[in-house]
N, CA, C and O atoms as a CHARMM CRD file, in Angstrom:
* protein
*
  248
    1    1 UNK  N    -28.58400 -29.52300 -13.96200 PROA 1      0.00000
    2    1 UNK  CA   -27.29600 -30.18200 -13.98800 PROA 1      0.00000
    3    1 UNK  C    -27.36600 -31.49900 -14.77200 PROA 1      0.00000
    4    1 UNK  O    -26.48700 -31.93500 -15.51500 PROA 1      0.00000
    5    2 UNK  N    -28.60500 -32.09200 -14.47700 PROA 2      0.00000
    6    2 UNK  CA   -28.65300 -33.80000 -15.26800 PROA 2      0.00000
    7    2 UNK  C    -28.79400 -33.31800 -16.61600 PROA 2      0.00000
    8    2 UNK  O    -28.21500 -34.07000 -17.40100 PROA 2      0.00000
    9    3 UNK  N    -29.44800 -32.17000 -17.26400 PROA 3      0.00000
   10    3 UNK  CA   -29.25900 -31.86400 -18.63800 PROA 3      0.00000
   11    3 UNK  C    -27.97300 -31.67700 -19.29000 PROA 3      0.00000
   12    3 UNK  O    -27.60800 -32.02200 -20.41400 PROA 3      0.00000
   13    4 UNK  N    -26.97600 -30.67400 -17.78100 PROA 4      0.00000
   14    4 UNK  CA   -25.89700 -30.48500 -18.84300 PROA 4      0.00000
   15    4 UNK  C    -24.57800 -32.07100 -19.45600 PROA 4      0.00000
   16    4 UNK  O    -23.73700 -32.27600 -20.33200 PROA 4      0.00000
   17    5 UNK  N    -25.22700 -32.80700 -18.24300 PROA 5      0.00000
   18    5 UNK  CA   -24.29800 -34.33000 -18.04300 PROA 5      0.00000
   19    5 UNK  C    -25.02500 -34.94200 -19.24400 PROA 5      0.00000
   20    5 UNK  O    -24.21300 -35.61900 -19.87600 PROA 5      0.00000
   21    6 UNK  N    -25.91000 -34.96100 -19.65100 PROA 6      0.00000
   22    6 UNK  CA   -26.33300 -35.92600 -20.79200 PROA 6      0.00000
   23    6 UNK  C    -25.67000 -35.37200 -22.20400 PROA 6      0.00000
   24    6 UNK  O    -24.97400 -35.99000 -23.00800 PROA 6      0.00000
   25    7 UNK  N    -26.24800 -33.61200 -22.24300 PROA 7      0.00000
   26    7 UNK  CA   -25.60400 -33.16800 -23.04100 PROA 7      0.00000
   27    7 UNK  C    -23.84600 -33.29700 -23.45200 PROA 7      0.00000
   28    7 UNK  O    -23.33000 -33.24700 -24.56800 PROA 7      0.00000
   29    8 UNK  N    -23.20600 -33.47400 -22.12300 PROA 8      0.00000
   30    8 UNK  CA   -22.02500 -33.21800 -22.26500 PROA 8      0.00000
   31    8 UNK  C    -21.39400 -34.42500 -22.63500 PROA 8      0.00000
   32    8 UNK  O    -20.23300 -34.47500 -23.03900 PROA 8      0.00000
   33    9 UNK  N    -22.44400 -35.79300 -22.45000 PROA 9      0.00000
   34    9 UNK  CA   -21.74200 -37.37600 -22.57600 PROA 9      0.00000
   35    9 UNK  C    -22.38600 -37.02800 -24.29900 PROA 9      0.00000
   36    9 UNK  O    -21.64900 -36.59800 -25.18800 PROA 9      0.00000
   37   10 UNK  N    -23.61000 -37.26700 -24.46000 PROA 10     0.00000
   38   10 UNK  CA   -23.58200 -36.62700 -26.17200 PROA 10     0.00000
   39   10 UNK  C    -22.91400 -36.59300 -27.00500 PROA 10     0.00000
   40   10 UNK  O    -22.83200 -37.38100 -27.94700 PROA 10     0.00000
   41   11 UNK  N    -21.96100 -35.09800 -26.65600 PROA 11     0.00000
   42   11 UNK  CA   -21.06900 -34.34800 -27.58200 PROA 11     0.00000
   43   11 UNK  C    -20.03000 -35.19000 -27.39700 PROA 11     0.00000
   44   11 UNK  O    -19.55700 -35.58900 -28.46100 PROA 11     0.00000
   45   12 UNK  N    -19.34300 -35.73100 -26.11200 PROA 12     0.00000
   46   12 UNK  CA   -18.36200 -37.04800 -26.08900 PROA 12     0.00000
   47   12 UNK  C    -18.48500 -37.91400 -26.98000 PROA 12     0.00000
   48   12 UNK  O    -17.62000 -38.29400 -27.77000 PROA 12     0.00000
   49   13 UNK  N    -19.53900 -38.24900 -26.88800 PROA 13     0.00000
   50   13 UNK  CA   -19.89300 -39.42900 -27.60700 PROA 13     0.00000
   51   13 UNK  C    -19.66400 -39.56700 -29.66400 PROA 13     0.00000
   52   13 UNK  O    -19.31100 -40.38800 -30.51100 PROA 13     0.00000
   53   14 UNK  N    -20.09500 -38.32000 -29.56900 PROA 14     0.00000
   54   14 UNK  CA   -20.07500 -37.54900 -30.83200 PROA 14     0.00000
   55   14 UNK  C    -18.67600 -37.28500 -31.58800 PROA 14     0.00000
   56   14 UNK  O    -18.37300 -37.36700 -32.77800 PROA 14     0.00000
   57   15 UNK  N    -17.79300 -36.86900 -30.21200 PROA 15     0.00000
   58   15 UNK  CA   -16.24800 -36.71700 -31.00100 PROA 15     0.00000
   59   15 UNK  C    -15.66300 -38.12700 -31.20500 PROA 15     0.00000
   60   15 UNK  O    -15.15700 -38.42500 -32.28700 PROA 15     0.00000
   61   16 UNK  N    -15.73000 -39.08800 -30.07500 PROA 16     0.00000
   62   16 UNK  CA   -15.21300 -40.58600 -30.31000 PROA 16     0.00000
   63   16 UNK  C    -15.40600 -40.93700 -31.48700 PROA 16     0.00000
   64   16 UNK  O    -14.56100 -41.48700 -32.19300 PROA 16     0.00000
   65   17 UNK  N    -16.99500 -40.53800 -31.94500 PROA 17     0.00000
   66   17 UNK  CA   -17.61900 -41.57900 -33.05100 PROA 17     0.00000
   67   17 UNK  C    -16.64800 -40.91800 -34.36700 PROA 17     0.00000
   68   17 UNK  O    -15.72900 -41.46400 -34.97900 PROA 17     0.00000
   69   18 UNK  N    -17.19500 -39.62700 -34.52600 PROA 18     0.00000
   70   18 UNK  CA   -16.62900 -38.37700 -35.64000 PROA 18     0.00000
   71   18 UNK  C    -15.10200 -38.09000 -35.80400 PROA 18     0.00000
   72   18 UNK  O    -14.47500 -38.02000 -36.86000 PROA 18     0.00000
   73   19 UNK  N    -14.66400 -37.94700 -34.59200 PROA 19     0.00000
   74   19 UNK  CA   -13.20800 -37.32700 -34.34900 PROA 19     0.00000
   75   19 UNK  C    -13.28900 -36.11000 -34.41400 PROA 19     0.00000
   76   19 UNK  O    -12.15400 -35.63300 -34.38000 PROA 19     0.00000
   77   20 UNK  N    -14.29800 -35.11400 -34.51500 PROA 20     0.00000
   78   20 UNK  CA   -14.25200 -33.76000 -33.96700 PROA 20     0.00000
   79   20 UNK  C    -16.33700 -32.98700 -33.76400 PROA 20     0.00000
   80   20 UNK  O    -17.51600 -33.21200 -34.03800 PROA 20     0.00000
   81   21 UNK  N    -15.43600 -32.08500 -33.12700 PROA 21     0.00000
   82   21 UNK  CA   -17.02700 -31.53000 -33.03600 PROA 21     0.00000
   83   21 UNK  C    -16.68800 -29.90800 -32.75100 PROA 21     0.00000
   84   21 UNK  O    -15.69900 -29.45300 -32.17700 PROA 21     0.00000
   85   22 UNK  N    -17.88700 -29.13900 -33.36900 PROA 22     0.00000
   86   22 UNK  CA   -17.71400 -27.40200 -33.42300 PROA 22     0.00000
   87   22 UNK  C    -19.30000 -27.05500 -32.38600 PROA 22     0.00000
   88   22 UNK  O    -20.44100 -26.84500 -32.79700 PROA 22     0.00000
   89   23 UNK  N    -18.87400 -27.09800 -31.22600 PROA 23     0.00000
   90   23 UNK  CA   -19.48400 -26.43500 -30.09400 PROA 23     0.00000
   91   23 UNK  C    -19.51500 -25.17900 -29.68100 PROA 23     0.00000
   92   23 UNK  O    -18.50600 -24.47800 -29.74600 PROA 23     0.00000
   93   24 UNK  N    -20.69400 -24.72100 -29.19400 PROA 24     0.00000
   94   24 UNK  CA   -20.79900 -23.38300 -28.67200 PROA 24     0.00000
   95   24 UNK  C    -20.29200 -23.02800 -27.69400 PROA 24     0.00000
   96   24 UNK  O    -21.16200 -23.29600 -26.86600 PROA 24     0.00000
   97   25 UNK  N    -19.36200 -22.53800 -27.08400 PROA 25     0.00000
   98   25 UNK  CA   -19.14300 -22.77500 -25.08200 PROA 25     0.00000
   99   25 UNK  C    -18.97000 -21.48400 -24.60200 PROA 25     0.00000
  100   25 UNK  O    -17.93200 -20.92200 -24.25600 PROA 25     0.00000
  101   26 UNK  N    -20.11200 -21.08400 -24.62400 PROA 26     0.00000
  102   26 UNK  CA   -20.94400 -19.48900 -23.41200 PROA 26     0.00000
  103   26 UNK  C    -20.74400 -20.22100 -22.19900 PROA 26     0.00000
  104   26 UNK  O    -20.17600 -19.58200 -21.31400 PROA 26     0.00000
  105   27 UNK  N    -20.99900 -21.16000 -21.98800 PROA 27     0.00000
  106   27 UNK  CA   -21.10200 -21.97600 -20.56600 PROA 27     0.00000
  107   27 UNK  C    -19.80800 -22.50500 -20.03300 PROA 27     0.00000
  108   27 UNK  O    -19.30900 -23.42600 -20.68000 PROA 27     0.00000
  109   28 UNK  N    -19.03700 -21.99200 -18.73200 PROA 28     0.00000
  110   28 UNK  CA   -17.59200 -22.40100 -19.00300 PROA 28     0.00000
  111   28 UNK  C    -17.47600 -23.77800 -18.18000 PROA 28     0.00000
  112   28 UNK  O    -16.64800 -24.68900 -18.18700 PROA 28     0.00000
  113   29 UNK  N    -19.04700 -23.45900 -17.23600 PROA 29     0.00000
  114   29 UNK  CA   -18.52000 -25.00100 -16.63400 PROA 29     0.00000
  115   29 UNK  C    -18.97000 -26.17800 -17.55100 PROA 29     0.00000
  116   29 UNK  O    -18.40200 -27.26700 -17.46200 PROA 29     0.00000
  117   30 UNK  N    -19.74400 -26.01600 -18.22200 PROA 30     0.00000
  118   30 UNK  CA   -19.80900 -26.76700 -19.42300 PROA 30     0.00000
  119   30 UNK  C    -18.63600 -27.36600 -20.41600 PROA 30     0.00000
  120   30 UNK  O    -18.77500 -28.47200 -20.93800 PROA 30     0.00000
  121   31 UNK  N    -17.84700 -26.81400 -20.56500 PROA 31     0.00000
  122   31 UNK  CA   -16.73100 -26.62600 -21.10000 PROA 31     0.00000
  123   31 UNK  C    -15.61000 -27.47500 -20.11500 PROA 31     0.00000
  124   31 UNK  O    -14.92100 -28.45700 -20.39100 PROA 31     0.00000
  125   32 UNK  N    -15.70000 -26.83300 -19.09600 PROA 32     0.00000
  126   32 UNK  CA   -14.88600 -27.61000 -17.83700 PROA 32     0.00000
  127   32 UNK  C    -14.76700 -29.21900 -18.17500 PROA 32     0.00000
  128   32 UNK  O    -13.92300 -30.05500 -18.49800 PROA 32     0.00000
  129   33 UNK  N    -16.29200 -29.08700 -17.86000 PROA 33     0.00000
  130   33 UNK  CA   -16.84900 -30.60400 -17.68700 PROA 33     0.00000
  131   33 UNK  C    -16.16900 -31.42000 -18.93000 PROA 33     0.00000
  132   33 UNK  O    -15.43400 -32.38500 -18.71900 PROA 33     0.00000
  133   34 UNK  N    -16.52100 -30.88500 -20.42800 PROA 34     0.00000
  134   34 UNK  CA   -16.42100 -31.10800 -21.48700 PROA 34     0.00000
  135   34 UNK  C    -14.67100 -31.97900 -21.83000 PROA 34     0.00000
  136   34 UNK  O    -14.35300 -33.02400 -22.39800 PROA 34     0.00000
  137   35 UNK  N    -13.72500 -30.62500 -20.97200 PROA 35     0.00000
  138   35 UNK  CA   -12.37200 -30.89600 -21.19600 PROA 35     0.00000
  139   35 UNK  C    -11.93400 -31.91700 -20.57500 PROA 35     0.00000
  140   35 UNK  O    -11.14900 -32.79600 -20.93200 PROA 35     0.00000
  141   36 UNK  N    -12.65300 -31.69900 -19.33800 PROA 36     0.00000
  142   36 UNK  CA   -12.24000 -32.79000 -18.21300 PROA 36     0.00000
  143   36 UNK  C    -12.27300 -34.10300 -18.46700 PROA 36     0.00000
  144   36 UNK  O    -11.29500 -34.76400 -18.11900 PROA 36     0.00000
  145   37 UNK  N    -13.58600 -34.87800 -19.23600 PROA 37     0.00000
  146   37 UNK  CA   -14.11200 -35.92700 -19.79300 PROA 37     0.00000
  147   37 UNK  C    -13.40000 -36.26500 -20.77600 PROA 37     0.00000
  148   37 UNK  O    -13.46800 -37.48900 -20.88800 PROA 37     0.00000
  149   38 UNK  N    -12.46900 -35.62100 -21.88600 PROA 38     0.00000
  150   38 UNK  CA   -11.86400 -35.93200 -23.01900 PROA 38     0.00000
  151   38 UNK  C    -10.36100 -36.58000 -22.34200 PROA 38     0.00000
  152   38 UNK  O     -9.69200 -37.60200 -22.49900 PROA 38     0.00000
  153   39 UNK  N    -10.28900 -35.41200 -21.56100 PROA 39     0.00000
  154   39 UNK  CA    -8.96700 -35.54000 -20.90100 PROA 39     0.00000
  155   39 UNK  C     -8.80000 -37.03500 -20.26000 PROA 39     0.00000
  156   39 UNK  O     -7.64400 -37.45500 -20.20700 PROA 39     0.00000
  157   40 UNK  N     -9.80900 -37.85000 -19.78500 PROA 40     0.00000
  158   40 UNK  CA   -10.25200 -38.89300 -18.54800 PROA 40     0.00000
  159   40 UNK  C     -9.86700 -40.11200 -19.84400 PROA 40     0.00000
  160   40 UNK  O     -9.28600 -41.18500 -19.68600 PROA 40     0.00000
  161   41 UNK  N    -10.44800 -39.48100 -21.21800 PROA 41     0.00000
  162   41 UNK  CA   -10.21400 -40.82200 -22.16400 PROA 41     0.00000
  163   41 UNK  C     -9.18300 -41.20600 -22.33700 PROA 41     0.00000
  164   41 UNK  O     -9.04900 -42.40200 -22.59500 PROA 41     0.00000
  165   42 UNK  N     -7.72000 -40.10400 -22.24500 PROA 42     0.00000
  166   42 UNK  CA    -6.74200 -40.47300 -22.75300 PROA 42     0.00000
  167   42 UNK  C     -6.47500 -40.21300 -23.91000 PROA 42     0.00000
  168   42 UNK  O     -5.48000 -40.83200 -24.28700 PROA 42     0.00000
  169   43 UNK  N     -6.96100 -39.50400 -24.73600 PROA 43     0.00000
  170   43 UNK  CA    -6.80300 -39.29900 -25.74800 PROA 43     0.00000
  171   43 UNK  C     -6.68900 -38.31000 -26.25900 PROA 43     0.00000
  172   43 UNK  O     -7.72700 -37.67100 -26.43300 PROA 43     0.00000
  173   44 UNK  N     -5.51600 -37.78000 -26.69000 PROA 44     0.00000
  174   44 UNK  CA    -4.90000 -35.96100 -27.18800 PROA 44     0.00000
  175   44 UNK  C     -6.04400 -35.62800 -28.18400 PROA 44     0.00000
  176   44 UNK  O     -6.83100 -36.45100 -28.65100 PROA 44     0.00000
  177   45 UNK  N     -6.01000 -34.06000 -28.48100 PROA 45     0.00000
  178   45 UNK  CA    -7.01300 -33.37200 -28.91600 PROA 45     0.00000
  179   45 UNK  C     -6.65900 -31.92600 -29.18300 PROA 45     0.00000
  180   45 UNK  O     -6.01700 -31.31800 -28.32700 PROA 45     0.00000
  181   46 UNK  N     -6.89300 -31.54600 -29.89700 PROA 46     0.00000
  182   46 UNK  CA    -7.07100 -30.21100 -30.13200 PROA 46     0.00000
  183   46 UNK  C     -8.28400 -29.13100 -30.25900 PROA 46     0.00000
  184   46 UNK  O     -9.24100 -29.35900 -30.99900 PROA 46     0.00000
  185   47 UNK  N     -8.18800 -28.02500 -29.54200 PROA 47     0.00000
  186   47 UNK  CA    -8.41100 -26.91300 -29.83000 PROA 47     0.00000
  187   47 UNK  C     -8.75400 -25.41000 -30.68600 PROA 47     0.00000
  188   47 UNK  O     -8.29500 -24.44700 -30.07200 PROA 47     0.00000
  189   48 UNK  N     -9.33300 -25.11200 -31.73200 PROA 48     0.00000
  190   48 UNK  CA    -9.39200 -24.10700 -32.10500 PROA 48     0.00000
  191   48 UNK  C    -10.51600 -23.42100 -32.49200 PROA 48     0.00000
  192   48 UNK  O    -11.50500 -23.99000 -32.95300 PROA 48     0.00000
  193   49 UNK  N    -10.37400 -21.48900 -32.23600 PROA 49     0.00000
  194   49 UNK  CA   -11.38000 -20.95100 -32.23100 PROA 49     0.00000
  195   49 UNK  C    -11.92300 -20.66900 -33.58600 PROA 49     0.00000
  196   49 UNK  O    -11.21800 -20.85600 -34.57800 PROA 49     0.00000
  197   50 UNK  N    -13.18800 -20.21200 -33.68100 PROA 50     0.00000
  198   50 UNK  CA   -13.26900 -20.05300 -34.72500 PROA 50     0.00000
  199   50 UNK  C    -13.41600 -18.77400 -35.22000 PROA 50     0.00000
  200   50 UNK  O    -13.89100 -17.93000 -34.46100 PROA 50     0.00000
  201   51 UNK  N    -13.09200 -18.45200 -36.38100 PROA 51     0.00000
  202   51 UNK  CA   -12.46200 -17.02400 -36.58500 PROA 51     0.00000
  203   51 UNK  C    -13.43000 -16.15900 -36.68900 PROA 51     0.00000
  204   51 UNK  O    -13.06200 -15.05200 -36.29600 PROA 51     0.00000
  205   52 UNK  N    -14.62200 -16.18900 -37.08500 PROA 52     0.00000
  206   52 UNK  CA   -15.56800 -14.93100 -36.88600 PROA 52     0.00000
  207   52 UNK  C    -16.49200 -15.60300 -35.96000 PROA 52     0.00000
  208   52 UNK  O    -17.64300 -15.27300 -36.24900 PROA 52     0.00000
  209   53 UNK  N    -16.45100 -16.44000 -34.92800 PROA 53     0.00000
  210   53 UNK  CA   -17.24600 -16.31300 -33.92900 PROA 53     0.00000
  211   53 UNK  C    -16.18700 -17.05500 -32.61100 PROA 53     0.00000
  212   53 UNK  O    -15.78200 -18.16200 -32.25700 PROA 53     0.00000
  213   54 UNK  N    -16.09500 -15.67200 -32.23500 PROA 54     0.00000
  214   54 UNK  CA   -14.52200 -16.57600 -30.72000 PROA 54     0.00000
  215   54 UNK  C    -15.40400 -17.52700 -29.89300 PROA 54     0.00000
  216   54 UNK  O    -14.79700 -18.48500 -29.41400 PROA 54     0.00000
  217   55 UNK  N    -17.11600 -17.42100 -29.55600 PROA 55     0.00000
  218   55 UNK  CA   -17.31800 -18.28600 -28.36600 PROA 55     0.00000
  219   55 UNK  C    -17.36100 -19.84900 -29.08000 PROA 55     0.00000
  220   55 UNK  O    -17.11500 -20.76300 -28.29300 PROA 55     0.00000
  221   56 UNK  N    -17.67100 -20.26500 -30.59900 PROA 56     0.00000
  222   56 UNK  CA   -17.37700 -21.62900 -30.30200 PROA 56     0.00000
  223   56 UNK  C    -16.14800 -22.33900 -31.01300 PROA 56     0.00000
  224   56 UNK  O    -15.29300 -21.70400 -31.63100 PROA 56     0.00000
  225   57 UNK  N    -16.14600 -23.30900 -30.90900 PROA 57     0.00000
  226   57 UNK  CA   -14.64600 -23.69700 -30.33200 PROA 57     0.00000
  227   57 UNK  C    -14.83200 -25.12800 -31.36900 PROA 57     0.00000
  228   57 UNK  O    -15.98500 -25.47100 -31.62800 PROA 57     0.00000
  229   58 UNK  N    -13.85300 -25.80900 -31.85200 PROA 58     0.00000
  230   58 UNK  CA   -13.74700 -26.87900 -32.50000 PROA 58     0.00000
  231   58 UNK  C    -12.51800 -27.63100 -32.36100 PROA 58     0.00000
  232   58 UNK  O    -11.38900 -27.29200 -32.71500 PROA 58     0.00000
  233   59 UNK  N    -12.91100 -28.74800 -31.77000 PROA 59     0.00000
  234   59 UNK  CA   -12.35900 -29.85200 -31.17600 PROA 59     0.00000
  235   59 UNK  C    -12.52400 -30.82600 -32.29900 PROA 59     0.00000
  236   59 UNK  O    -13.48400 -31.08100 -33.02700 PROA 59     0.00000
  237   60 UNK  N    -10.92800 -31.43800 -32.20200 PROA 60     0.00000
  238   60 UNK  CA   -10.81300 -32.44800 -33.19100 PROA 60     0.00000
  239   60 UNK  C     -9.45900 -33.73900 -32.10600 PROA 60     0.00000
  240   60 UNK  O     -8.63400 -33.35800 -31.27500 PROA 60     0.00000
  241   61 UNK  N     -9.65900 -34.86900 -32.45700 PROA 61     0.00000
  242   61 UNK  CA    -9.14600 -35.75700 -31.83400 PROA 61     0.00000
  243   61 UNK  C     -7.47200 -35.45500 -32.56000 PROA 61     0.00000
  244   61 UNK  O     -7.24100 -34.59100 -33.40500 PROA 61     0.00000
  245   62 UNK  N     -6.51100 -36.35800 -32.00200 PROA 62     0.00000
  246   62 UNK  CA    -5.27300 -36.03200 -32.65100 PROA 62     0.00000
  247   62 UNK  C     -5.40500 -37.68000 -32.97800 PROA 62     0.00000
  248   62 UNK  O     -4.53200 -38.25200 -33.63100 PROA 62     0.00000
């Protein structure tokens, strides 16, 4: 669990800095966690899959 929390502040950390990030998410509570934390910033975001591979996903800030 402390792996997936570091990992998951990381990739946070990663979209703040970047404004987007293209993640893998097999893992849904991973993902949970992931949405939940963006959601906590306040800050809108988007969603989309990617077209020849549905499990990862690319998140971009609005």
């Amino acid at each position: 669990m402390e792996r997936k929390v570091k990992k998951m502040m990381a990739d946070l950390q990663f979209i703040m800095n970047h404004g987007q990030i293209s993640v893998d998410f097999m893992d849904q509570g991973y993902k949970r966690m992931l949405f939940s934390a963006l959601e906590a910033t306040g800050k809108r975001f988007n969603v989309h899959t990617n077209e020849h591979n549905e499990t990862t996903l690319f998140l971009e800030l609005v």
